[in-house]
C-alpha atoms as one frame of an Amber mdcrd trajectory, in Angstrom:
protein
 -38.674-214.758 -71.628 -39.664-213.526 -67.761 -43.895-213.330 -68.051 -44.493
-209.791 -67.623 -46.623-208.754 -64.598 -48.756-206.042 -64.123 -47.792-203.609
 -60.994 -50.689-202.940 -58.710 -52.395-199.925 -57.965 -52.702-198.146 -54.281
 -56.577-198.996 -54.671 -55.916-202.125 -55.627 -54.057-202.832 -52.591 -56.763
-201.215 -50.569 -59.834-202.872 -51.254 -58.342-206.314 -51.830 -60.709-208.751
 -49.569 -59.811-211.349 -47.589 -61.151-215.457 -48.974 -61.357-218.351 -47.383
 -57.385-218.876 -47.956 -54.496-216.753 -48.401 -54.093-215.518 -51.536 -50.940
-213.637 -53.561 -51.805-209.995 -55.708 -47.865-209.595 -57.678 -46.647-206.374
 -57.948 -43.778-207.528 -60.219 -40.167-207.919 -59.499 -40.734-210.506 -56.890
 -42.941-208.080 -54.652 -45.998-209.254 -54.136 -48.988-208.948 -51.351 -50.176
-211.732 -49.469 -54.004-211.606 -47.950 -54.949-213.203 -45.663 -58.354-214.597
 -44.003 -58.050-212.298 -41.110 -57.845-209.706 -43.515 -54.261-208.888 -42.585
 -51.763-207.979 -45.817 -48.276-208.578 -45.391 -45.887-207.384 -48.246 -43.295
-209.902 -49.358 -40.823-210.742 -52.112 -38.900-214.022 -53.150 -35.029-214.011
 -52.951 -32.633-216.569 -54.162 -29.485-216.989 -52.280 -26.333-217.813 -53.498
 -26.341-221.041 -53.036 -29.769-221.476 -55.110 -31.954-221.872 -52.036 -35.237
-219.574 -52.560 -36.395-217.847 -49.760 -38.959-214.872 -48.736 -38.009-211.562
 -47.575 -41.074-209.899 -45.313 -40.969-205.861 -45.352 -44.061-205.841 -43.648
 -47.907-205.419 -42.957 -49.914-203.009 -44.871 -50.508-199.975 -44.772 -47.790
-199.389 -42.565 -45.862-200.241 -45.510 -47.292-198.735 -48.363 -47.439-200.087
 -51.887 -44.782-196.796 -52.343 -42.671-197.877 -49.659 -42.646-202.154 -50.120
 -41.413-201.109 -53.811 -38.535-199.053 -52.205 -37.459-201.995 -50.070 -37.726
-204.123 -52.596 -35.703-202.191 -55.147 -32.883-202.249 -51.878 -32.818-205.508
 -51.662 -32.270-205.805 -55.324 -29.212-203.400 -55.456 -27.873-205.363 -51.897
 -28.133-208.552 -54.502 -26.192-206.490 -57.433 -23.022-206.091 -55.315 -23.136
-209.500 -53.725 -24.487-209.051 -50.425 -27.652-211.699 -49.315 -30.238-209.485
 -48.514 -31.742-211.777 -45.543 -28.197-212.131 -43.843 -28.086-207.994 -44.299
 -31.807-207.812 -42.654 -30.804-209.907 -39.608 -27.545-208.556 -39.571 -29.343
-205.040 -39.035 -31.847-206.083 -36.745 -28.826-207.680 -34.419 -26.994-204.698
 -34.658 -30.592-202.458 -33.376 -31.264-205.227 -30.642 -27.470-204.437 -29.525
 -27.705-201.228 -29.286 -30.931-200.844 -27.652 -29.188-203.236 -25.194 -26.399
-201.122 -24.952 -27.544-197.689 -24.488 -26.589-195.884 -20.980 -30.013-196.137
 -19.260 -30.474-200.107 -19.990 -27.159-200.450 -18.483 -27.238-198.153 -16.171
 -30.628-199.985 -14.331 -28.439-203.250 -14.547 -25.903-201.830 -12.834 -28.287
-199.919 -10.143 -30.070-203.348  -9.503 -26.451-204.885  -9.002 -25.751-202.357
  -6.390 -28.473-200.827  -5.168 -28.986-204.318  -2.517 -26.079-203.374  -0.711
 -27.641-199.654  -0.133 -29.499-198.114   2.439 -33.067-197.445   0.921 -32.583
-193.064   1.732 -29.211-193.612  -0.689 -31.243-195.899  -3.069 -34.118-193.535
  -3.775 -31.375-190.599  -4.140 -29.352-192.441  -7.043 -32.047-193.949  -8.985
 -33.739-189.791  -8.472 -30.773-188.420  -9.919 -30.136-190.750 -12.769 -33.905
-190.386 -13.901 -33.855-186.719 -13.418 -30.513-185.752 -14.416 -28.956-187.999
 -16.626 -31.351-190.148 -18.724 -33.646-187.981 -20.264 -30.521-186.340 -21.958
 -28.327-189.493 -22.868 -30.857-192.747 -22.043 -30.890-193.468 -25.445 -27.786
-193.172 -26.428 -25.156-196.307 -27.155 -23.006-196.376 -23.913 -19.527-197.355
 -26.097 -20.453-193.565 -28.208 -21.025-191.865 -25.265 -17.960-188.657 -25.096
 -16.188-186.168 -22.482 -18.785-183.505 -24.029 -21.469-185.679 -23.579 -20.916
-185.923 -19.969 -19.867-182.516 -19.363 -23.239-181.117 -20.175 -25.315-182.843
 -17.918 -22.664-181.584 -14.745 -22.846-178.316 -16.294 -26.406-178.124 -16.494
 -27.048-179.537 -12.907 -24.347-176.888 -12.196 -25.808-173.773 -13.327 -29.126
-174.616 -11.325 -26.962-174.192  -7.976 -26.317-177.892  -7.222 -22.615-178.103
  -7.633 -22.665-181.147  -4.946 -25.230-183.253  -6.831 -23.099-182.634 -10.309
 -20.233-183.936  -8.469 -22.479-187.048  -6.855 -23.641-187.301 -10.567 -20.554
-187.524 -11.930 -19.314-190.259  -9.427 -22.902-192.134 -10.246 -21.974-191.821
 -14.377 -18.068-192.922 -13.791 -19.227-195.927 -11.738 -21.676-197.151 -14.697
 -19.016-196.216 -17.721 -16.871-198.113 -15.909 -19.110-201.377 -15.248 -19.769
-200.645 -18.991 -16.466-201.799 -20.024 -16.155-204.780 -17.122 -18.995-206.670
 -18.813 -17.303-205.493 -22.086 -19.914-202.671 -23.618 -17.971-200.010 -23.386
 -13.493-199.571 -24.163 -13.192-196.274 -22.065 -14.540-193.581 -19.477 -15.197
-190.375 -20.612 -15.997-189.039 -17.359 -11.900-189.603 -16.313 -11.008-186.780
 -18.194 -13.353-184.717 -16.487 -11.425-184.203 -13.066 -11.324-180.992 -13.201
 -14.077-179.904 -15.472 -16.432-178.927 -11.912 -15.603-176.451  -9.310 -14.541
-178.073  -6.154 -17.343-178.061  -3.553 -16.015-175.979  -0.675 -16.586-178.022
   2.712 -19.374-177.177   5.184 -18.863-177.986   8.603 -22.595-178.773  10.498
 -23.492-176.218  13.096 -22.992-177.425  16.300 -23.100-175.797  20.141 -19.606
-176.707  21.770 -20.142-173.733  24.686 -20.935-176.066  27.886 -23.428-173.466
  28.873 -24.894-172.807  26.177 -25.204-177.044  25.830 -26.923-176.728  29.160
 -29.375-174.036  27.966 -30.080-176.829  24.942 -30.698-179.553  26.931 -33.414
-177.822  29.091 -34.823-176.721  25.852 -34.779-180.214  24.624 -36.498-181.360
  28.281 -39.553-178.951  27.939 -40.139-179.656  23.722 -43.682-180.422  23.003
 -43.709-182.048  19.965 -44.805-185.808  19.775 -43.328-188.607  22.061 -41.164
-190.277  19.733 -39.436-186.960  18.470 -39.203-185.927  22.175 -37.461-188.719
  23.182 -35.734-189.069  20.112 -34.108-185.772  20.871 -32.992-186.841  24.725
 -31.351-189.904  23.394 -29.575-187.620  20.442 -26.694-186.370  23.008 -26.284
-188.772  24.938 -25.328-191.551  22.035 -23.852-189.012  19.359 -24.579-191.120
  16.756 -25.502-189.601  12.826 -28.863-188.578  12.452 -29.598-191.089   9.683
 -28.728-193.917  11.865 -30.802-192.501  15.029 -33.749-192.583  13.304 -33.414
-196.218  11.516 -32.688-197.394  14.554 -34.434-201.027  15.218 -35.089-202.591
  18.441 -33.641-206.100  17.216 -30.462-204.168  17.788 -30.821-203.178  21.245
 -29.906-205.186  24.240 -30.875-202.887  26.878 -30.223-206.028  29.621 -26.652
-205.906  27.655 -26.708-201.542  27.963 -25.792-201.799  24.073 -26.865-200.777
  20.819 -24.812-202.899  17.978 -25.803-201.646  14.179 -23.763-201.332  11.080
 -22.377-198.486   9.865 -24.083-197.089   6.649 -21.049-195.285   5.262 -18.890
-197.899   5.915 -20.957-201.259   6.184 -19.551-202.430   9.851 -20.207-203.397
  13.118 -20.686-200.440  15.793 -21.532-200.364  19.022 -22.487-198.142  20.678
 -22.542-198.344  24.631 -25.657-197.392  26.526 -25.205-195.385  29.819 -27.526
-195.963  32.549 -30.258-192.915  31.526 -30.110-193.973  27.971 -31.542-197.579
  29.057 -34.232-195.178  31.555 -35.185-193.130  28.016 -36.021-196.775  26.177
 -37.318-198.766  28.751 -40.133-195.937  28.456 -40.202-195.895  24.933 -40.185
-199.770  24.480 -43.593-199.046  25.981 -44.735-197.024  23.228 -43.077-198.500
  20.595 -42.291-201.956  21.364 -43.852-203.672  19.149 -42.744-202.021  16.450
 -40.023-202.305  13.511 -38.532-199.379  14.561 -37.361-197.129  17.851 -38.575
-193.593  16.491 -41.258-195.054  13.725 -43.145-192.875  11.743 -46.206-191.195
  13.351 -48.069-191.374  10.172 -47.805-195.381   9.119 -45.840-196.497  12.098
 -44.463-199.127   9.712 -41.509-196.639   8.628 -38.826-194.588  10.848 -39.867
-190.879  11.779 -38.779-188.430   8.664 -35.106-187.465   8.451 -36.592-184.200
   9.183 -37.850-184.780  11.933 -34.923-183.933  14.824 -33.814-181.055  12.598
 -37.620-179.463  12.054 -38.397-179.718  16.133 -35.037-177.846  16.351 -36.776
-174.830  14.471 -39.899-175.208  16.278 -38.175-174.606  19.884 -36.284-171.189
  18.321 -32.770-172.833  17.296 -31.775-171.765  13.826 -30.047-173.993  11.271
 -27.033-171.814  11.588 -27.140-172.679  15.501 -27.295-176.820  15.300 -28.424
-179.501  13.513 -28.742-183.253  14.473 -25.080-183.954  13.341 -24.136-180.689
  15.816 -24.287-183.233  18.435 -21.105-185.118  17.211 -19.446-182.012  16.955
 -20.227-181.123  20.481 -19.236-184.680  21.650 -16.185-184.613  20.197 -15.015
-181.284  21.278 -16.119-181.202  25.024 -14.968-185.372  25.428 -11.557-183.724
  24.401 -10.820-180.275  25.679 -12.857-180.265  28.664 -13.053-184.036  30.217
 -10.136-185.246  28.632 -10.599-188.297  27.070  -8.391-190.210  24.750  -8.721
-188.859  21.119  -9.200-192.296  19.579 -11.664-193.661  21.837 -13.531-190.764
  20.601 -13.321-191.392  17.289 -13.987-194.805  17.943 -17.466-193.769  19.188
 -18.061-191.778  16.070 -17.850-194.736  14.208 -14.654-193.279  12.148 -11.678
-195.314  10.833  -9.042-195.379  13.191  -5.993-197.163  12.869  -2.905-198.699
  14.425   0.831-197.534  14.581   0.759-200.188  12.068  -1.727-198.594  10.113
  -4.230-201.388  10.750  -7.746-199.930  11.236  -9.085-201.108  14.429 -12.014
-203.571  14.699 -15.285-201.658  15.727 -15.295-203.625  18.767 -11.730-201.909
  20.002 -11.454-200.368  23.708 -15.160-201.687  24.546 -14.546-201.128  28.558
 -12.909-198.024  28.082 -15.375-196.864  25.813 -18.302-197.516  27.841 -16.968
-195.465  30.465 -16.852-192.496  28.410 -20.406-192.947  27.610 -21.059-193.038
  31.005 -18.802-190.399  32.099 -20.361-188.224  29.045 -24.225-188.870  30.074
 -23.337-187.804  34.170 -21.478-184.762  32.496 -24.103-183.655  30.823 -26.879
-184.172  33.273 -24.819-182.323  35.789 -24.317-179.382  33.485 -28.084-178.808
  33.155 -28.607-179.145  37.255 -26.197-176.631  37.594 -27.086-174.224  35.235
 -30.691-175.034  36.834 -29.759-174.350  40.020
């Protein structure tokens, strides 16, 4: 006959002392306490497998387990028994199936999929995805297993993104979700992506072309505002070179001076959107404009560094906000306007070829064949134009000077 044991009371529990060993208070039923020296109590209870083997089961310390609660789990463990499950396989089984899904959920796999990609980013696109996921995405799904994510699930984050007015960031956002679902199932924690059948769940975003001055005279009245601007050196000269080179704003002011060979008259980068070569061609007062500026800035990182560290390029804002502060409206131009007024007067008033154009603005152009050119295409011809496009300029604003 079993020996019957006496079940412990809460205060028993409670003011049981630590010795110089560890020492067992049975609850009955296998449960029992275990104190030890420290004066830490750890709830446990003896199992026997099916194979015979005894082994302990720990539920854990006191009194973050109660006595209430250890009797509970042990009582589970005893009905697991009953219908011929192994309590300690079930336990780890249990706690692998947790540790997975922690693993799993969207924001643990969306960070290992943002450090993945984020090295072949530009730092500006960086900061905006990692923003956006953080902001936007995991404080609503983080948690949740990637594999259970849904089409609903999804939909309400662009819809609430939406409804604040920022129909392009819900669409970036979606893009950003669809690219982690689908590394998600490539490294096989995930079977589908939701966000597929959500084509055409958003509103399209209707296109917006950058303001831009085309008019030659009323280029000519911008350059002689540009010549009499105020504002610091780097910005000022920032803004002469901005015509003449046509490049995007974004890669104007990361420009470094590694990259420039002014003995060469070139300026060889690669293309953020695109990750290529360009080069862009230096006419004659482009190399005047940074031979002055080398002075300044030299010995720096950058062409147009920061005026406040020196260490980083001048703000992205920085072109656009002089802009406002010499009278010409958003709705007037904006640093891309430049391209825009490149590419128009290059082709309906001087002429030039079309694709040597668009070679300059860095955009894919391609063969008869279909081939896209290498960025270093047309290199003579281009650096004509550049030339041709600098004198054409300078001569507008002496005649509308005169």
């Amino acid at each position: 006959m079993a020996r019957m044991v006496k079940q412990l009371s809460p205060l028993q529990v409670k003011n049981a002392k630590p010795k110089d060993k560890p020492y067992k208070l049975a609850d009955g039923r296998g449960l029992y306490l275990t104190v030890f020296p420290t004066g830490s109590k750890l709830w446990r209870m003896k199992h026997r497998q099916t194979s015979g083997k005894e082994t302990i089961l720990s539920f854990g310390a006191y009194p973050a387990i109660s006595l209430e609660q250890a009797r509970a789990m042990r009582d589970d463990a005893k009905k697991l028994k009953a219908n011929g499950i192994d309590p300690a396989a079930h336990k780890k089984a249990v706690k692998a199936a947790h540790q997975t899904e922690a693993t799993n959920n969207f924001e643990v796999v969306a960070r290992e999929w943002y450090t993945k990609q984020s090295p072949t980013w530009v730092d500006a696109h960086a900061d905006r995805v990692l923003r956006r996921l953080e902001g936007d995405v995991f404080p609503w799904i983080g948690t949740k297993p990637i594999a259970d994510l849904t089409a609903p699930d999804y939909l309400a984050i662009f819809r609430r993104i939406e409804e604040r007015g920022a129909l392009e960031t819900a669409h970036r956002v979606k893009s950003i979700c669809g690219q982690i679902q689908r590394y998600a199932i490539a490294t096989g924690r995930a079977q589908s992506d939701p966000t597929a059948a959500l084509r055409s769940a958003l509103p399209p975003v209707k296109t917006v072309h950058f303001p831009a001055i085309t008019e030659p005279k009323q280029v000519a009245e911008l350059l002689r505002m540009i010549d009499g601007y105020t504002g610091t050196f780097v910005v000022a000269y920032a803004l002469k070179i901005a015509p003449y080179v046509f490049v995007r704003p974004g890669e104007l002011r990361m420009a470094k001076w590694t990259d420039v060979d002014l003995e060469a008259a070139e300026w060889r980068y690669t293309v953020t959107k695109t990750k290529t070569l360009h080069i862009v061609p230096l006419a004659k007062q482009v190399v005047t404009i940074l031979k002055e500026l080398h002075a300044l800035t030299g010995r720096k990182k950058y062409v147009f560094p920061s005026a406040r560290t020196g260490e980083r390029p001048m703000s992205d804002n920085a072109i656009l906000a002089a802009m406002r502060r010499m009278g010409i409206s958003k709705e007037e131009m904006t640093g891309h306007g430049f391209r825009a007024m490149a590419r128009t007067i290059l082709d309906e008033v001087l002429g030039v070829r079309p694709d040597l154009i668009e070679h300059q603005l860095a955009h894919s152009v391609k063969d008869p064949l279909g081939r896209a050119y290498n960025r270093t295409a047309h290199l003579p011809e281009r650096k004509k134009m550049m030339q041709q496009w600098a004198d054409y300029l300078d001569d507008l604003r002496r005649e509308e000077t005169k």
